[in-house]
C-alpha positions as CSV (number, residue, x, y, z in Angstrom):
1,X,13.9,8.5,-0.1
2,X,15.0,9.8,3.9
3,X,11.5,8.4,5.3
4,X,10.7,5.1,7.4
5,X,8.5,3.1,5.5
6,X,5.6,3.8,7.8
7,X,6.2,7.3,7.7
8,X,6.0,7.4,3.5
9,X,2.8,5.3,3.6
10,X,0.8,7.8,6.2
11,X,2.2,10.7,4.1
12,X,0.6,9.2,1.2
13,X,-2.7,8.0,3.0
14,X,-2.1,4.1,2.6
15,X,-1.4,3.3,6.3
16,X,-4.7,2.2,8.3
17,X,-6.0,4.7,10.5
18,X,-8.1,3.0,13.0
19,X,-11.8,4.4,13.9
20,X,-12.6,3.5,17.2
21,X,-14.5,5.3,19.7
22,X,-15.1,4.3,23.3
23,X,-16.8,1.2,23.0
24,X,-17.1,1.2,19.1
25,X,-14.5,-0.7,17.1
26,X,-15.3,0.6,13.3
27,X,-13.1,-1.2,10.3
28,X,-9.7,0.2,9.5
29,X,-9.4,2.8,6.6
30,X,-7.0,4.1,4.7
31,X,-7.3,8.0,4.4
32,X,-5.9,11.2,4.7
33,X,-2.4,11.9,2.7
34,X,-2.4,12.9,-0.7
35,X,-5.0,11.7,-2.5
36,X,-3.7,11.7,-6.3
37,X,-0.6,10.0,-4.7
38,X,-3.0,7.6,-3.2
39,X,-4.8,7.2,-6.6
40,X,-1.9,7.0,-8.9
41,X,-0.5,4.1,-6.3
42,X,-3.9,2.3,-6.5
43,X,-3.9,2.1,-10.4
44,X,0.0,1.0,-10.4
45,X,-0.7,-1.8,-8.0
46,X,-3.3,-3.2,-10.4
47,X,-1.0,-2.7,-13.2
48,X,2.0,-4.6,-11.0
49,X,-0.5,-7.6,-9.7
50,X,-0.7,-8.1,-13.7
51,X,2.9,-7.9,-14.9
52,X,5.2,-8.6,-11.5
53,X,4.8,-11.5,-10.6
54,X,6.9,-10.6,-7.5
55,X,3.7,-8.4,-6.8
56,X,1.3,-11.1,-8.4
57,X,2.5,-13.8,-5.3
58,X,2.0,-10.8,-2.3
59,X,-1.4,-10.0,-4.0
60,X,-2.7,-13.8,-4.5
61,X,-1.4,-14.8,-1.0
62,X,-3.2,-12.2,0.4
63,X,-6.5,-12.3,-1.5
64,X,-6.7,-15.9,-0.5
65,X,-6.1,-14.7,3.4
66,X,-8.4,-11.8,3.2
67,X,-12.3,-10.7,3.5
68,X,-11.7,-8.3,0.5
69,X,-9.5,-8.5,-2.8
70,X,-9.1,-4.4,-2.4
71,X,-7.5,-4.6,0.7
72,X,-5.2,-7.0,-0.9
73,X,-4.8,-4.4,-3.7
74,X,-3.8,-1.6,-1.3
75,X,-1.5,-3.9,0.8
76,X,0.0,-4.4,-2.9
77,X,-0.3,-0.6,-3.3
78,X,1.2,0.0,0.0
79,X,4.3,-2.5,-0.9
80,X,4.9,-0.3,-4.2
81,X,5.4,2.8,-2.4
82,X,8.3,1.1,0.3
83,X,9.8,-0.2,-3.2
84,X,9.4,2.9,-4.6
85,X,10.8,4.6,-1.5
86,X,14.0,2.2,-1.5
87,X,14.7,2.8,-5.1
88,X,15.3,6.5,-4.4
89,X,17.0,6.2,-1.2
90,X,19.9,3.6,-2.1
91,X,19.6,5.0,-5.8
92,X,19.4,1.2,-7.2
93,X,17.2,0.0,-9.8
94,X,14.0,-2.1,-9.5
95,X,14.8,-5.7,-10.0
């Protein structure tokens, strides 16, 4: 509830962590963080995309933009946890 949202998604693992090396560019990844946190995030995004259709619109738009439908999901995943996050800071419920 008293973190940034970038700091609550690298404590969790869903902010990209780029692997580049001298010359080498690699593909983002997501890693590090908790990993059940991570996990538990990834199934609730799937869930949301399903039933929210706040969520269902982010995921779509993305998945249309995208080269992969999981990176849509964690961007989904990622957007859960800053909702989650807001929730708890301004004590509000999810609307």
């Amino acid at each position: 509830g008293q973190r940034s949202p970038k700091a609550i998604a690298a404590l969790v693992g869903l902010a990209p962590f780029d692997n580049k090396s001298g010359k080498l560019n690699r593909r983002s990844q997501i890693q590090g963080g908790r990993s059940r946190v991570r996990r538990a995030l990834y199934m609730a995004a799937l869930t949301a995309i399903r039933t929210c259709e706040r969520f269902k619109t982010f995921y779509t738009a993305l998945a249309a933009r995208s080269v992969s439908k999981k990176l849509a999901i964690i961007a989904v995943a990622r957007k859960l946890l800053v909702v989650l996050n807001a929730i708890i800071r301004d004590k509000t419920a999810f609307a």
